[in-house]
C-alpha positions in Angstrom: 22.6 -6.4 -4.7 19.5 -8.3 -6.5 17.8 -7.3 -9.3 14.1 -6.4 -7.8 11.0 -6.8 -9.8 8.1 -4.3 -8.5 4.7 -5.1 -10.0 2.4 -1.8 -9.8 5.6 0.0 -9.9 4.5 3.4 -11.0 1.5 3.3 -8.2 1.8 5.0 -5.1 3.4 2.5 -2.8 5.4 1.3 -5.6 6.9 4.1 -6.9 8.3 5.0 -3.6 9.2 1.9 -2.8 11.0 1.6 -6.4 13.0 5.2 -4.5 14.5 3.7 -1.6 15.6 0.2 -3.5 17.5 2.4 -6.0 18.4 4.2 -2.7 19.3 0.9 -1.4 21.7 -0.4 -4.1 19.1 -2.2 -5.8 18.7 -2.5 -9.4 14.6 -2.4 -9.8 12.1 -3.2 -12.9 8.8 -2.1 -12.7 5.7 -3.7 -14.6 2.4 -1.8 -14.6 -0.7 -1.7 -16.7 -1.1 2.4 -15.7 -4.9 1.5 -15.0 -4.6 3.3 -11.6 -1.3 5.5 -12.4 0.6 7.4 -14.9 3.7 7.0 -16.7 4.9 10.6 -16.2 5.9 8.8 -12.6 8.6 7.0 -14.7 10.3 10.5 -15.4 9.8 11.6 -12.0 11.7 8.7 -10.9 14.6 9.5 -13.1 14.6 12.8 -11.2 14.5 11.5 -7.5 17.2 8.9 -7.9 19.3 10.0 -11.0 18.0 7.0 -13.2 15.2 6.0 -15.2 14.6 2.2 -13.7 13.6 -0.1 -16.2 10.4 -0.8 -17.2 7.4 -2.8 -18.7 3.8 -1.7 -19.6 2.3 -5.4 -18.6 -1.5 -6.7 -17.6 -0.6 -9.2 -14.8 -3.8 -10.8 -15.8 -2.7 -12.1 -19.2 -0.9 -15.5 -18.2 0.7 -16.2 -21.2 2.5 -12.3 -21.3 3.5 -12.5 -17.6 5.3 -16.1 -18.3 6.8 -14.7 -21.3 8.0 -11.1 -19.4 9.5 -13.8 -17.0 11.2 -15.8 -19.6 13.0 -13.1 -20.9 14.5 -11.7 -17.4 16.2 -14.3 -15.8 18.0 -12.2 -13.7 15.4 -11.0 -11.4 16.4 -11.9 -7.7 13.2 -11.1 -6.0 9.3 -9.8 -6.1 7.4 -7.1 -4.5 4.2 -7.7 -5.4 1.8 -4.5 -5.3 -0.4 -4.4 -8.4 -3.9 -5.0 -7.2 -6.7 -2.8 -7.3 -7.7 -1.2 -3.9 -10.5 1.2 -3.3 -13.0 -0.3 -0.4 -15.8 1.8 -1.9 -15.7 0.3 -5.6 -14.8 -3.4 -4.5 -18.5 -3.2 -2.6 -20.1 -1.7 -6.1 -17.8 -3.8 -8.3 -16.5 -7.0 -6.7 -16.2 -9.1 -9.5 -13.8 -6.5 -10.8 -11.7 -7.0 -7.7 -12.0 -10.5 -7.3 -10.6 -11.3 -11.1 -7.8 -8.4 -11.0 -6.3 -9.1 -7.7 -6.4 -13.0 -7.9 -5.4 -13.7 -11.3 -2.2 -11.4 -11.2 -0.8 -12.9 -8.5 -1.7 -16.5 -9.3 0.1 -15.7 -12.9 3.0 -13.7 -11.3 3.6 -16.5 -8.9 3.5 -19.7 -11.8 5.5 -17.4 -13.8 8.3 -18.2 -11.7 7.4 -21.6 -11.5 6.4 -21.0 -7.6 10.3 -20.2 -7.0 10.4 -17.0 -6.0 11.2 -14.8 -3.1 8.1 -12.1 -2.7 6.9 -9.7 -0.8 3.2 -9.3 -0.8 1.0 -6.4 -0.3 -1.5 -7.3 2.0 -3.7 -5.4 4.0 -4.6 -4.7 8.1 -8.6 -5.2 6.4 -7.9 -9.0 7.1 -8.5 -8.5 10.8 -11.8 -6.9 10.1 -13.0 -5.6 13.2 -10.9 -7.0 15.8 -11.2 -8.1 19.3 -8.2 -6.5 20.7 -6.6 -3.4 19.5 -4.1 -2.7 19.4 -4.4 -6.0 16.7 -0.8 -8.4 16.2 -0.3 -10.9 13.6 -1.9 -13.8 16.0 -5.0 -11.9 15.9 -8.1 -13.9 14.1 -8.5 -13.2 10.5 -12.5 -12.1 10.3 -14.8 -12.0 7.8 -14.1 -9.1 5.6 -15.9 -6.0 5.7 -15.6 -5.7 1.9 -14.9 -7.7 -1.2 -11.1 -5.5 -1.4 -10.9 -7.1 2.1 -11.7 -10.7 0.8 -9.3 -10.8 -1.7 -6.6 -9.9 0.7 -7.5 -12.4 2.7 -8.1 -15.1 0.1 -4.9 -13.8 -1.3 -3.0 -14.8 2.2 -4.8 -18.0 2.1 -3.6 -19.0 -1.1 -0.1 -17.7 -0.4 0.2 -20.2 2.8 -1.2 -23.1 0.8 1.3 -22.6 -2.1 4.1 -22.2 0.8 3.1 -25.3 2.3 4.0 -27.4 -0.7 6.6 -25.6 -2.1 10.1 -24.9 -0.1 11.3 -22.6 -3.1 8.5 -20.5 -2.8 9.2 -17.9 0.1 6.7 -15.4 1.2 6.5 -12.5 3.3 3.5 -10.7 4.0 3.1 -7.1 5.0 -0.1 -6.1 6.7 -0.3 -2.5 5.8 -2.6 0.1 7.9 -3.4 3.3 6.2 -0.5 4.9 4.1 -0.6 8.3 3.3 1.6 11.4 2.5 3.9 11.8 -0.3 8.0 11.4 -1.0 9.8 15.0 0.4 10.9 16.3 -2.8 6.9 16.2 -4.4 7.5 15.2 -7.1 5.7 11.5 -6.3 2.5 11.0 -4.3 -1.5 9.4 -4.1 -2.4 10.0 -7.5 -6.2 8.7 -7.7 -8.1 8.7 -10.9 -11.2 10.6 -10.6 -13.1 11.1 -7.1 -10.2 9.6 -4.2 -11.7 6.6 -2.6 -9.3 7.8 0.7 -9.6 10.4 3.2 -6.0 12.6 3.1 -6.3 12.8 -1.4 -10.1 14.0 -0.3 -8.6 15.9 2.1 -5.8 18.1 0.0 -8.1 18.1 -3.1 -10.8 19.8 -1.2 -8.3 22.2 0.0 -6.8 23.2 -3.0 -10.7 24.1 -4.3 -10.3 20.6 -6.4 -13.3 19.2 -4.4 -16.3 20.2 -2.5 -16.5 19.9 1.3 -14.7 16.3 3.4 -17.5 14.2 4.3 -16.5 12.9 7.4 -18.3 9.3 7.2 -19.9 8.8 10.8 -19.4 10.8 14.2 -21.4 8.2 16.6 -18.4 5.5 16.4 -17.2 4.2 20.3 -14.3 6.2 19.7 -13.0 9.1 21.6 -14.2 11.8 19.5 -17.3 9.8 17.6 -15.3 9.3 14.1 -13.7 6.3 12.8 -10.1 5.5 13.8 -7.2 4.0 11.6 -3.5 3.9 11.7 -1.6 5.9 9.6 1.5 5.8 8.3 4.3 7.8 6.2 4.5 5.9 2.7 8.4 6.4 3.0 8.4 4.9 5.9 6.4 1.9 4.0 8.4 2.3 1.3 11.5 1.3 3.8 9.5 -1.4 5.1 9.6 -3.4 1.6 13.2 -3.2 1.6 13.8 -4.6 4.9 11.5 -7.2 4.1 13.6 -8.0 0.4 16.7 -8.3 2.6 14.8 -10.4 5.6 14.4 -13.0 2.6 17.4 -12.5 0.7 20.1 -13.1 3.7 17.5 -16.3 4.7 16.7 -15.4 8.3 12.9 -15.8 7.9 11.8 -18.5 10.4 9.5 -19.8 7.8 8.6 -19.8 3.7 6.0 -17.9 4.9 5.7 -14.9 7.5 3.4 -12.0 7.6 4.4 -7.9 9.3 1.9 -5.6 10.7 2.8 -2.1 9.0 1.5 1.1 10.6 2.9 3.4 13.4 1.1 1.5 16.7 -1.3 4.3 17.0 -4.2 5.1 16.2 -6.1 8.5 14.5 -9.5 9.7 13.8 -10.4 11.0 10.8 -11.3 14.1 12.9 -7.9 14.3 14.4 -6.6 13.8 10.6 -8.4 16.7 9.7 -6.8 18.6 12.7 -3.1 17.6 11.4 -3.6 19.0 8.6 -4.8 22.0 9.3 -2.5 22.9 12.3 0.4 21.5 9.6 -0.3 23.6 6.8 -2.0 26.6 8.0 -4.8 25.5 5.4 -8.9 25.8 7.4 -10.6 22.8 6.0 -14.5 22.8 5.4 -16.0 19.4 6.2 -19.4 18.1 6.8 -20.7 15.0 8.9 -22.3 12.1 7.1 -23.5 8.6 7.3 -21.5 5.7 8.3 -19.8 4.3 4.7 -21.0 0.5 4.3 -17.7 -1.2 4.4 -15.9 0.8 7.0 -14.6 -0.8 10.0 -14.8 1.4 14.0 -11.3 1.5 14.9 -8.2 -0.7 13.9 -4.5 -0.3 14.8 -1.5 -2.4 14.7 0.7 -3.5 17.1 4.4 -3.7 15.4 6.5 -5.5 17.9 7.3 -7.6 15.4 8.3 -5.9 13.0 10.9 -4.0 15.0 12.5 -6.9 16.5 12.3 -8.7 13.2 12.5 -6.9 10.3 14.9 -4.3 12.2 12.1 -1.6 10.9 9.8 1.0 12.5 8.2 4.0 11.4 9.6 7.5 11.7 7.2 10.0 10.7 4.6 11.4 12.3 0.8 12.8 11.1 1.9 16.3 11.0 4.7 15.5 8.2 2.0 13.0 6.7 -0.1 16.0 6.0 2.7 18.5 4.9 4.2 16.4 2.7 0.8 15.2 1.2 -0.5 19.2 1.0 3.4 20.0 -0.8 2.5 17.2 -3.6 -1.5 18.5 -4.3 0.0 22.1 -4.4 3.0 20.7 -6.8 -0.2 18.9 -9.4 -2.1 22.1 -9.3 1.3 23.5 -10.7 2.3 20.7 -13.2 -0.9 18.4 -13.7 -0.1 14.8 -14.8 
């Protein structure tokens, strides 16, 4: 097996994905800069899996460190590429933020490796905007984004295709993700948002636990079955197994191009008011919420279909909301007992 570099390995998707590599028969190396994480998720990693993976406290944004990191592990097989900053809310107050972070890191990963490379990119179901059809494929048009987070997906995507064009040795797949939530079964990793969660289910199981006043639920006038906003969501182990299927995809060579791009999510779609239902009716727990304005940024509904995915990638997703919830309500209740 390959060695596996993740970038924003101690994150949320990347620490569970780091889980089911190891799981895997991967060797993994994580790089993170800890500015949306905590390196207590290093020990909790040696606890999951039985070993402490190795790592690397790295800014993706300092060129001449990431070619130097590079330089000095030649035996790194492959890329999963998930540092990028990611809350819709901030990008719109703080784009510039968002535009320097998420493009500079991967430009410098990517020339690290002299554009030879096989990665796996974390991209985002926010290309498609809102989109004609739901549920939305990978043929679907790429709209304007709703938000500068959006854009630099999208930009991100565009630059990714350009830099495949040219370059055979550069291979690149590209997972469109919907909405992950939950946490690993054993709770000891999970969302772990600094200050106020930008996301619903964090909002959801802080306000339960007395962390955080009532859920705001942004908008109840969408043209959606019960008047609140729908996404897809989806298990972040099932993710998590996603990003493996997609390392072997491009390690056995059966992409059909240097460059392909996965819808992630569960095919189905969920309102934030059906959310709230989940997990209440999945953790006993009543949940006090209030209606509010539409959020600038937000999108009505969006929801993936994943065809492709299972009949290429050989993946699909497994869990459903109700273990989404409990799993995600098991990790808050295991903070409020040993606070990173």
């Amino acid at each position: 097996m390959g060695k596996i570099l993740v970038t924003g390995g101690t994150g949320f998707i990347g620490s569970h994905t780091a889980v089911e590599l190891i799981s895997a028969g991967y060797e993994v190396i994580l790089v993170d800069d800890f500015s949306n994480s905590d390196k207590k998720i290093l020990d909790q990693l040696a606890v999951i899996t039985g070993e402490k993976p190795e790592f690397t406290e790295l800014d993706l944004c300092g060129e001449a460190k990431v070619k130097e990191f590079v330089a000095a592990h030649p035996d790194i097989t492959g890329v999963i590429h998930f540092a990028a900053f990611k809350a819709v809310g901030e990008s719109v107050q703080q784009p510039l933020k968002y535009y320097r972070n998420n493009f500079y890191s991967l430009i410098n990963l990517i020339n690290g490796f002299n554009q030879k490379v096989d990665l796996v990119f974390s991209s985002s179901c926010t290309v498609y905007g809102q989109p004609d059809q739901l549920p939305v494929t990978e043929d679907a048009a790429v709209k304007r984004a709703e938000s500068p987070y959006g854009n630099t997906k999208q930009i991100a995507e565009e630059i990714l295709i350009d830099a495949c064009a040219v370059t055979p040795e550069l291979r690149v797949t590209s997972l469109r993700y919907f909405n992950p939530v939950g946490a690993h079964d054993s709770a000891l990793i999970g969302e772990l948002p600094i200050g106020v969660p930008q996301n619903l289910v964090p909002f959801i199981t802080q306000s339960a636990i007395g962390k955080r006043g009532p859920v705001t639920v942004f908008g109840n006038d969408y043209n959606t079955p019960d008047g609140s906003a729908v996404r897809d969501y989806i298990h972040v182990v099932d993710l998590a197994k996603a990003h493996v299927a997609a390392i072997k995809r491009l390690e056995s060579k059966k992409a059909t191009s240097n460059y392909e791009v996965f819808n992630l999510g569960t095919g189905k779609g969920s309102s934030v008011l059906e959310i709230i239902s989940a997990f209440e009716s999945s953790t006993g727990e009543k949940l006090n919420y209030t209606i509010g304005a539409r959020r600038e940024g937000d999108v009505e509904q969006v929801y993936g279909d994943v065809t492709k995915s299972a009949e290429q990638l050989g993946w699909k997703a497994e869990l459903d909301v109700n273990a989404m919830m409990l799993s995600a309500w098991k990790w808050e209740k295991y903070l409020k007992d040993n606070p990173f």
